[in-house]
C-alpha positions as CSV (number, residue, x, y, z in Angstrom):
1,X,11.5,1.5,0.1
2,X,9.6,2.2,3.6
3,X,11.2,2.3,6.5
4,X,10.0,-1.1,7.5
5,X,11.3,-2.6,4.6
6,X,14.8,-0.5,5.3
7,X,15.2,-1.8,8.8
8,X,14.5,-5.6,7.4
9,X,16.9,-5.2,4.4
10,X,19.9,-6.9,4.4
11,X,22.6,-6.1,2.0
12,X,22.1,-7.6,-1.7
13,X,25.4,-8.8,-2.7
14,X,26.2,-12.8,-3.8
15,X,29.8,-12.0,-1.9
16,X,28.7,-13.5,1.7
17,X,29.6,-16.3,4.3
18,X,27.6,-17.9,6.9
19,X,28.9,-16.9,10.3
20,X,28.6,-17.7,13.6
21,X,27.9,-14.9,16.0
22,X,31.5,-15.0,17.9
23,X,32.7,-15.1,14.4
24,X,31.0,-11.6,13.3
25,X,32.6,-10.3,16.5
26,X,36.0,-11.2,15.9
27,X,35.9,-10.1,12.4
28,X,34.7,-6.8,13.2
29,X,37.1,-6.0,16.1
30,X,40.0,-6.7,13.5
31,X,38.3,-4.9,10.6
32,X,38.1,-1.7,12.5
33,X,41.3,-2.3,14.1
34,X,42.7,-2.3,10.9
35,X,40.5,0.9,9.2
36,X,41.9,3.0,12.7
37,X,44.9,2.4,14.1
38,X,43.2,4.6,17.5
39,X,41.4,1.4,18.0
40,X,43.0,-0.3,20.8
41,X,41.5,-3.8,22.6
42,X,42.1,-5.0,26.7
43,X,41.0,-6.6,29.5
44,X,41.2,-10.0,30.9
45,X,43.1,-12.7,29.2
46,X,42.1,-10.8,25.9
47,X,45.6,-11.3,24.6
48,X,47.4,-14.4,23.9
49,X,44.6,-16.5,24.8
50,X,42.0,-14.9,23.0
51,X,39.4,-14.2,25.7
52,X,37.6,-16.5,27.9
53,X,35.0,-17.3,24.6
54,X,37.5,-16.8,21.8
55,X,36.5,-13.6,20.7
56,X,39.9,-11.8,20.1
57,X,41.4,-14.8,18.7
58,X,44.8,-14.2,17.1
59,X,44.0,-10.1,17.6
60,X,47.7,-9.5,19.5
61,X,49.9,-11.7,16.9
62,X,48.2,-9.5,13.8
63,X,47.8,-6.2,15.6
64,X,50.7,-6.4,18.6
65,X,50.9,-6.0,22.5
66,X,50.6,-2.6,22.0
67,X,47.2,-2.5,20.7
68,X,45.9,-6.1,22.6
69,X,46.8,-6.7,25.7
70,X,45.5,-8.1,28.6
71,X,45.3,-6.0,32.1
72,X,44.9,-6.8,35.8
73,X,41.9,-8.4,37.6
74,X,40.1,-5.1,37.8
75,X,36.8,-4.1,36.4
76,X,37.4,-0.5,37.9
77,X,41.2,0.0,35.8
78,X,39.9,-1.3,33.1
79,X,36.8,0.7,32.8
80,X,39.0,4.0,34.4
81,X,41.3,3.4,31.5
82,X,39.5,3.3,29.0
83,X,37.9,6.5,30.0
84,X,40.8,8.1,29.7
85,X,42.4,6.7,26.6
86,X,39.0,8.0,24.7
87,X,39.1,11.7,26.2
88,X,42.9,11.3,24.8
89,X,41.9,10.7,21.5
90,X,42.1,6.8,21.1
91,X,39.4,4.4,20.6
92,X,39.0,1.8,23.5
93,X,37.5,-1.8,23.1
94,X,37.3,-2.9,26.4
95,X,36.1,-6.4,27.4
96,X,34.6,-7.2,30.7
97,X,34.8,-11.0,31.0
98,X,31.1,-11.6,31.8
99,X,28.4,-9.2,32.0
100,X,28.1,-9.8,36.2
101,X,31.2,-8.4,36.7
102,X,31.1,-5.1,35.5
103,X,29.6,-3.9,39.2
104,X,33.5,-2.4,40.8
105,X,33.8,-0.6,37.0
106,X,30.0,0.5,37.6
107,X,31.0,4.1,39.3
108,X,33.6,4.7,36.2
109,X,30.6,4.2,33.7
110,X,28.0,6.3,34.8
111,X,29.9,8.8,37.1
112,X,32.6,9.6,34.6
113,X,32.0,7.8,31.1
114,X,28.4,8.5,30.6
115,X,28.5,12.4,31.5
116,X,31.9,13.2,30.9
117,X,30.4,15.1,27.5
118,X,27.9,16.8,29.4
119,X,29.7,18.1,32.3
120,X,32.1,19.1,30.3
121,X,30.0,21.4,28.1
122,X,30.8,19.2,25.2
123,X,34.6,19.7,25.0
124,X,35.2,15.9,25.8
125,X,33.9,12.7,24.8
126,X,34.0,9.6,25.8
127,X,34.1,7.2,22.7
128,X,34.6,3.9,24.2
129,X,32.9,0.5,23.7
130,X,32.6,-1.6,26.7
131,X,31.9,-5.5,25.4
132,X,30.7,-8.5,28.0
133,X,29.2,-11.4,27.5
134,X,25.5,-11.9,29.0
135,X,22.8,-14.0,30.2
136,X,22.2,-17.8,30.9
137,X,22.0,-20.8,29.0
138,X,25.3,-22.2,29.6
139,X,24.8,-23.2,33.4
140,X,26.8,-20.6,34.6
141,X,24.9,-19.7,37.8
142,X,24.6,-16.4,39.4
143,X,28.2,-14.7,38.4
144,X,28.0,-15.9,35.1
145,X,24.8,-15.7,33.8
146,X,23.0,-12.5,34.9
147,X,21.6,-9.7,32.3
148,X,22.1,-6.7,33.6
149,X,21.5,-4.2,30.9
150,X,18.6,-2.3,33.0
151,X,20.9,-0.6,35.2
152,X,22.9,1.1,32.5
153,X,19.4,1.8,30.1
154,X,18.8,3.9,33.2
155,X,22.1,5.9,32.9
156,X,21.6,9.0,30.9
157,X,24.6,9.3,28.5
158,X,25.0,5.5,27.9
159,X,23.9,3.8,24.8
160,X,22.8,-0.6,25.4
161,X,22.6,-2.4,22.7
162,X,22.2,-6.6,22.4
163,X,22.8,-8.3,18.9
164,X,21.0,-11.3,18.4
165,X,22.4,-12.3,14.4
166,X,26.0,-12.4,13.4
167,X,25.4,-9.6,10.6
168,X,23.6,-7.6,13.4
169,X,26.1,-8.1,16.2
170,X,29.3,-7.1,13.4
171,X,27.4,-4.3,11.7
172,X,26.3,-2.6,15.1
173,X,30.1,-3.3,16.6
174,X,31.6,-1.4,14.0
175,X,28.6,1.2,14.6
176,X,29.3,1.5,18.2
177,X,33.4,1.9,17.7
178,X,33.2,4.3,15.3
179,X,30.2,6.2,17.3
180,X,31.5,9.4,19.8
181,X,29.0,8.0,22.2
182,X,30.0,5.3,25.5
183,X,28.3,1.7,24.4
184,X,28.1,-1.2,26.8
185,X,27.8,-4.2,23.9
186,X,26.1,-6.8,25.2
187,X,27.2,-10.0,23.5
188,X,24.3,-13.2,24.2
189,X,26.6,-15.8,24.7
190,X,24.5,-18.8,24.4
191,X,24.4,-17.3,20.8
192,X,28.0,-17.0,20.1
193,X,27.7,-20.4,18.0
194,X,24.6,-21.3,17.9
195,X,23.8,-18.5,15.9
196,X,24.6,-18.4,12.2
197,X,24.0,-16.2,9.3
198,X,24.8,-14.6,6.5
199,X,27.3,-11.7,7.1
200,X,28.4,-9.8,3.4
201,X,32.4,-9.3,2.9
202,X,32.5,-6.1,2.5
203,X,32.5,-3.4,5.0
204,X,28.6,-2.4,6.5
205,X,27.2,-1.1,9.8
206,X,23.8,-1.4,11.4
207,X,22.1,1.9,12.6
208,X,22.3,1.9,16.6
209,X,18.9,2.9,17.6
210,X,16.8,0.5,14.7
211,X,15.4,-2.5,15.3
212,X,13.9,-5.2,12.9
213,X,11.1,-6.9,11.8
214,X,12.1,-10.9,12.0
215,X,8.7,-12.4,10.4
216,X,5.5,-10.0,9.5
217,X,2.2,-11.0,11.1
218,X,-1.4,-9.5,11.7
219,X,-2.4,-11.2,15.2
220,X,0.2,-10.1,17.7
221,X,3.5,-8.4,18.1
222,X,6.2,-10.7,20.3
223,X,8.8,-8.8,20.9
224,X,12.6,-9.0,22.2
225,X,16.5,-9.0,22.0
226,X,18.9,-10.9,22.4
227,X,19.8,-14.3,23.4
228,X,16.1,-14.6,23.8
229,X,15.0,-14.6,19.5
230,X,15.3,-17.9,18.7
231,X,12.9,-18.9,21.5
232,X,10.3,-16.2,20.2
233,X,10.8,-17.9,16.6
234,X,10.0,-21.1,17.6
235,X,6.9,-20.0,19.6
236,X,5.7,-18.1,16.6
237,X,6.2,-21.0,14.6
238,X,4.0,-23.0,17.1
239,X,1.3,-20.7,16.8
240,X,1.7,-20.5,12.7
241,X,0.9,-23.7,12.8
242,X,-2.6,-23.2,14.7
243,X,-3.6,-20.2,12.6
244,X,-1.7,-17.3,14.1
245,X,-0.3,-14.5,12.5
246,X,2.4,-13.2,14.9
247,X,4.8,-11.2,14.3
248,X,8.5,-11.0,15.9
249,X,10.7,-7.9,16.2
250,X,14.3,-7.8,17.3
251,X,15.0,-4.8,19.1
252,X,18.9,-4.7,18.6
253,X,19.2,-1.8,20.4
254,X,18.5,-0.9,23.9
255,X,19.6,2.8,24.5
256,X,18.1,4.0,22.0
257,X,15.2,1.5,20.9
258,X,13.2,1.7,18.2
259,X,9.7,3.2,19.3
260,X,8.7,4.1,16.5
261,X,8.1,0.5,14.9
262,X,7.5,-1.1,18.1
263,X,3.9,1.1,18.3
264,X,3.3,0.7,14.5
265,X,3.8,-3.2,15.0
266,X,1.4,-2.8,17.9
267,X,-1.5,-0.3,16.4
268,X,-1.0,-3.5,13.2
269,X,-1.8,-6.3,15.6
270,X,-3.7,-4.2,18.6
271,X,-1.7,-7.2,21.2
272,X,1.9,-7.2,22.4
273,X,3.8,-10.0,24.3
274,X,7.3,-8.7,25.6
275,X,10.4,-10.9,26.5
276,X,13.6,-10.5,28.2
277,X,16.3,-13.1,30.4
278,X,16.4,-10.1,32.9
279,X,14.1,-10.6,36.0
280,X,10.8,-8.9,35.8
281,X,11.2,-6.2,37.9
282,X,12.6,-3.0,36.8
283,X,13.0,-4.8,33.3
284,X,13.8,-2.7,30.8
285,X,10.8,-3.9,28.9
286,X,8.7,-2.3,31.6
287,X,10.1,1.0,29.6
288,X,8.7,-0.4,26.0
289,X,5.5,-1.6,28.0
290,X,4.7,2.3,29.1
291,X,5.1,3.1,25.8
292,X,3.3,1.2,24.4
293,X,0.1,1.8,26.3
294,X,1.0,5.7,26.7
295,X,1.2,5.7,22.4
296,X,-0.7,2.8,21.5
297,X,-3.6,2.4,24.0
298,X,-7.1,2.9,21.7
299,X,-5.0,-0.1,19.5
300,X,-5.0,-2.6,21.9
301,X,-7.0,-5.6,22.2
302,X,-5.3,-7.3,24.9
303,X,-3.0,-6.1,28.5
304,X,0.5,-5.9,27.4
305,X,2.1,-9.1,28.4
306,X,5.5,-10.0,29.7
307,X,7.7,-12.7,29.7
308,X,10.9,-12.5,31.8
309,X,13.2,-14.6,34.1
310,X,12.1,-14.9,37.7
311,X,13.0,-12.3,40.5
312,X,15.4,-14.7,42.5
313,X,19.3,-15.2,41.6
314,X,20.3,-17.0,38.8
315,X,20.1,-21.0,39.4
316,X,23.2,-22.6,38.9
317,X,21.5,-25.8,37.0
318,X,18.1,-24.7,36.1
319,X,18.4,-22.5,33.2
320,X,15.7,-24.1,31.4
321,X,13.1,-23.1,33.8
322,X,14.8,-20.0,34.2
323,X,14.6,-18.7,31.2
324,X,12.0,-17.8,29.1
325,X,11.3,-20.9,27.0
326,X,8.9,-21.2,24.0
327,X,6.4,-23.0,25.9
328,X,6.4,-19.8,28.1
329,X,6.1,-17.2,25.5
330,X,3.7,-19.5,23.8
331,X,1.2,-19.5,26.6
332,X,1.5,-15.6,27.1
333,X,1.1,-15.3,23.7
334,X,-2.5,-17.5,23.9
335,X,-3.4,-15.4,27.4
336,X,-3.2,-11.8,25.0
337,X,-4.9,-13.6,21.9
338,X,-8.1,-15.1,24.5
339,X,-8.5,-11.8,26.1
């Protein structure tokens, strides 16, 4: 098997369900929660009521208040604590209740959770997993509806990663919990059910750092993560049915990404469209952009393209012009293919 076909494999086994994405979520918090009893799950309402989405859902009645329970309304405690439950040997889940308000826990993540390993020569870690929901698409407006993950890709220390597919978003949640590393888990939440898939029964992780082929094409590489992959499906199937061969790669995993196929998918196609919810600039594809042309410049047909949301604050109501929409990825798409 190559290691294109390993990243695209999904496990053979006739024992599977189809899942939604909060599903895979709540199945994995309870599966690891149940493998390790260091595993321990807080923050806002994530008790008795589940979490603002659902995703902890009947967690405290199976597992106790010890173990699930919900804290005050601050980002900073809750971030602070869980930095030092995980240098003391426990495993914290903590959930921030939407990705925009992680800013008054920002100085606790990158000032002591993402170098507490380093400036402490290695004799502490800081294996925590920090879970929020992000981005638009349910009208939510500029507190509820932001994606953020550029400011901690930039953070040394830190690993980003953003599920798109219930078996990705369970495999890579066990990954990240049972890592020694800080994760900030980005959970899409326009896809929490609107995303379905198969998800096997038995236990599985996905490899943080490797990203996967969706759909294998010739004419151009569309690339993204997140809540964003089932608008870049539907564009490539728009342009399937004129006659191009594109093909789409999920990237999974910010912090670390997978350079490696993104620049063989490139030097394939020789043109590269890249997509994101987060505004343009300083967008983390910027990052996958340089590397591309740094790596992968004598393959290119075409300027690297990008599709992103605009540089303004989220609009409370206008998330479809907002985001970046098939008929937006479609015409940057045509742009790189009429070069």
């Amino acid at each position: 098997m190559t290691a294109t076909q390993e990243r695209k494999a999904v496990v053979a086994t006739p024992e599977t369900r189809t899942i939604n994405l909060i599903t895979a979520i709540t199945e994995a918090l309870h599966e690891e929660m149940e493998r390790d009893e260091r595993v321990v799950l807080f923050g806002q309402d994530v008790g008795a009521r589940g979490g603002v989405f659902m995703a902890t859902a009947g967690l405290q009645a199976t597992f106790g208040k010890k173990r699930v329970f919900d804290t005050p309304l601050s980002e900073a405690a809750i971030v602070g604590a869980a930095v030092g439950m995980a240098v003391r040997g426990l495993r914290p889940v903590a959930e921030i209740q939407f990705a925009d308000y992680m800013g008054p826990g920002f100085d606790q993540i990158i000032s002591q959770a993402a170098k507490m390993r380093y400036r402490s020569g290695g004799q502490y870690t800081s294996p925590m997993v920090i879970r929020t929901p992000s981005g638009g698409g349910v009208k939510g407006g500029h507190h509820h509806s932001q994606s953020p993950e550029s400011y901690y890709t930039h953070t040394p220390g830190l690993k980003v990663v953003m599920p798109s597919t219930p078996y990705d978003a369970k495999g890579l949640l066990k990954a990240a919990i049972r890592g020694e590393d800080p994760v900030i888990f980005f959970e899409p939440k326009r896809l929490y059910r609107a995303s379905k898939g198969e998800v096997p029964n038995h236990d599985y992780t996905v490899r943080i750092g490797e990203g996967a082929i969706r759909r294998e094409g010739t004419d151009l590489s569309l690339i993204g993560y997140g809540g964003v992959m089932p608008d870049l499906e539907r564009a490539a199937d728009a342009l399937g049915a004129e006659g191009v061969s594109v093909e789409v790669i999920d990237l999974r995993s910010l912090v670390p990404w997978d350079k490696e196929l993104v620049i063989g998918s490139v030097q394939k196609t020789g043109r590269a469209v890249l997509v994101s919810e987060a505004p343009r600039i300083s967008n983390f594809m910027g990052e996958v952009a340089y590397s591309i042309q740094a790596e992968a410049f004598d393959s290119l047909l075409a300027p690297v393209g990008q599709v992103a949301g605009f540089d303004i604050p989220y609009p409370y109501v206008q998330d479809k012009i907002y985001l970046p929409g098939p008929n937006r990825i479609t015409a940057a798409c045509v742009q790189a293919l009429n070069y």
